[in-house]
N, C-alpha and C positions, 0 to 999 in steps of 0.2 A: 162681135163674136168674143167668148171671153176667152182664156188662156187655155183653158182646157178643154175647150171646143178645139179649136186651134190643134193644140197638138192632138189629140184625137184625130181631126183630119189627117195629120201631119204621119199620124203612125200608119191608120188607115191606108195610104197614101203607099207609104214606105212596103205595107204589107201585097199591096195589091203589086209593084213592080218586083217584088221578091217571088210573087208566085208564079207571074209569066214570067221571068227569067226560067223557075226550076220546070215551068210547062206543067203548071197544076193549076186547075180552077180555084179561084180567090172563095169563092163562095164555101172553099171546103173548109176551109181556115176560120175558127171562131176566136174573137179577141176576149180575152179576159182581163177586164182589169184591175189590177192588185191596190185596194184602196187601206188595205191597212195601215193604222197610224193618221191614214187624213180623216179630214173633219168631213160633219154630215154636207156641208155648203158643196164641198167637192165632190161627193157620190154625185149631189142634185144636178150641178152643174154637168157631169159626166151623164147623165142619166136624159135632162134635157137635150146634149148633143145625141142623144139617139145611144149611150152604150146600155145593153142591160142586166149583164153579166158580171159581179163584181165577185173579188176573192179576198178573206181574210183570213189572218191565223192566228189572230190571241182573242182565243172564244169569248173572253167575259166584254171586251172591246167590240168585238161583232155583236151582241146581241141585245146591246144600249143602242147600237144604230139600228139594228131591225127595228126593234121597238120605234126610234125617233124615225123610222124612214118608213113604218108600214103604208104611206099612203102612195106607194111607187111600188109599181108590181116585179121587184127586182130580183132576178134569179141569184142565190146566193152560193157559191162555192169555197169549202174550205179548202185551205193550201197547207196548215201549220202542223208540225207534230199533234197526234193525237193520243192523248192520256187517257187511261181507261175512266177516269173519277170523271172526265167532257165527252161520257161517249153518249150517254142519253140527248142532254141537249143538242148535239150535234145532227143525230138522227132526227128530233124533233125539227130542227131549224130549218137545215141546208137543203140542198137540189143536189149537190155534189158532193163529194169528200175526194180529195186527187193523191193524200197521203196515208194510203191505208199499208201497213208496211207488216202485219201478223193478223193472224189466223183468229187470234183473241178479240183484235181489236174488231176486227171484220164481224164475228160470231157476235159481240154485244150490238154493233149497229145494228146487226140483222133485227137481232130480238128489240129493240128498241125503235127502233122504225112504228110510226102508228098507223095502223093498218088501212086507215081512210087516205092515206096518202099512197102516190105514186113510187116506186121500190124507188132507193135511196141510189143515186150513180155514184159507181167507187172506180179510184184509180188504184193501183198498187207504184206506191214510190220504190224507184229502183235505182240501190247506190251505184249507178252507174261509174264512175270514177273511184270506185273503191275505197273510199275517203274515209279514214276513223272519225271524223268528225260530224260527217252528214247521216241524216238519218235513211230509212230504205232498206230493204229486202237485199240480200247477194244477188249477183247473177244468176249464179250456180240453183240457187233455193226458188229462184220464181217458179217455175213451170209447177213444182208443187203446189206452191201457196196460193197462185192463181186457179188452178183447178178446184183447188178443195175451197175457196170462196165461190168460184162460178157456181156450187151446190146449193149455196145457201139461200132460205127466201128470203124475200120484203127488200133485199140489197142486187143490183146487178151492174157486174163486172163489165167495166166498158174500154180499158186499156191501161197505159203504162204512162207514168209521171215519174220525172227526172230532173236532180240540178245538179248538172256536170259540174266537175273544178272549174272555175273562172279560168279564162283565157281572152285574148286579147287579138289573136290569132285565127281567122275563120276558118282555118284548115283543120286545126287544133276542133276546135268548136266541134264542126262535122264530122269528123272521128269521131267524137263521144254521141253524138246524136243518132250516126249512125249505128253505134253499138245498142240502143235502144230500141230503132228500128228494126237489127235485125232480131232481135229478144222478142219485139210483136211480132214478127212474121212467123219464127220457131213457133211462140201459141197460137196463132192463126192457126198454122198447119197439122197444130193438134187438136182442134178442133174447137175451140174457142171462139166463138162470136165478135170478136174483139174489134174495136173501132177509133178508138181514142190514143193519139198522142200527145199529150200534156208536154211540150219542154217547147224552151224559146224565152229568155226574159229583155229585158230594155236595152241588152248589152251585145245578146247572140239570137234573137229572133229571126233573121234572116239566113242563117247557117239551117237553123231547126227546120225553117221551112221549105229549104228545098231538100231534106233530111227527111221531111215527109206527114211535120207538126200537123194537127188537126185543131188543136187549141195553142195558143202563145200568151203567157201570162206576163202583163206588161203592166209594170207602176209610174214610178219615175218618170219614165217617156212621157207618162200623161197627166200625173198630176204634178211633178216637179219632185226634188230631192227630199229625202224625209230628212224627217228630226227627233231620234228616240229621245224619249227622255231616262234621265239618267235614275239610277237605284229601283 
């Protein structure tokens, strides 16, 4: 077994006793794993242990790997800010987008989206922790910018992505998580089809999930520590 089969198992593992603890079936919880920055050998190796879901966010980096990875039927989800000048390709490429955070950005996916394809799944990222630094929709502004994407064709709104302040603290953690939860429940109740909790990474996944996660995006845990490189 190689390393990252292993920890796969391992998170795996971790995920399933987090979900009977919070008394939620495991099977509801999809693992993502965040392969940005690692090499194609790592997707393979993740992809042999059975993961099929992989998530990146520096586009021109993602789309050397599709290319070098087309012969693995890998569902691909973007995590990263999204710029208008990367919104074609994106729509071309992906299965997912979890960081759709305006009205603009959503309206070019739409129209870009190719029509032989399956509508594009969007998240709306939500600054949940209020942070000048993160990117994300306010609290206050979701229910608008949500609705008025749930209109648009070729794209369909499937829930709310968040990445609270780091905490170290799982109490800490599930406050913010729950403040996410209750922001989907508020558009549930207005009628919104909504299904998807994108939050949870290698540090507070187990807060998210009994907070009510439906996806937990996990790097680290499974390939090991990155390594930017510098300039």
């Amino acid at each position: 077994m190689t390393t990252i089969a292993y920890n796969l198992q391992a998170v795996r593992t971790q995920i399933a006793v987090a979900a009977a603890s919070a008394g939620r079936a495991v099977e509801n919880i999809r693992l993502l794993a965040v392969s940005k920055t690692f090499p194609d050998g790592a997707i393979r190796s993740a992809y042999q242990a059975g993961q099929i879901c992989f998530a990146e966010s520096y586009l021109q980096e993602a789309l050397a790997k599709m290319a070098r990875l087309r012969d693995l039927p890998i569902e691909w989800h973007f995590i990263g800010p999204v710029q208008s000048n990367k919104t074609r390709d994106i729509a071309e490429q992906f299965t997912w987008v979890h960081s759709v955070d305006r009205l603009k950005i959503a309206e070019r996916l739409s129209v870009q989206r190719p029509v032989h394809l399956s509508p594009l799944q969007l998240c709306l990222q939500v600054n949940i922790s209020n942070e000048d630094s993160k990117s994300g929709v306010d609290i206050a502004d979701t229910s608008v910018l949500a609705h008025a994407i749930a209109q648009l064709p070729n794209v369909k709104l499937r829930g709310l992505m968040a990445v609270p302040a780091p905490s170290e603290d799982m109490s800490e953690q599930r406050v913010a998580f729950s403040r996410l939860r209750m922001l989907f429940d508020q558009l549930k109740a207005e009628g919104l089809p909504l299904d998807t909790l994108s939050m949870g990474m290698s540090h507070d996944f187990e807060a998210a999930i009994y907070e009510g996660a439906t996806i937990i995006r996990i790097g680290s845990a499974i390939f090991g520590n990155r390594i930017y490189k510098e300039g």
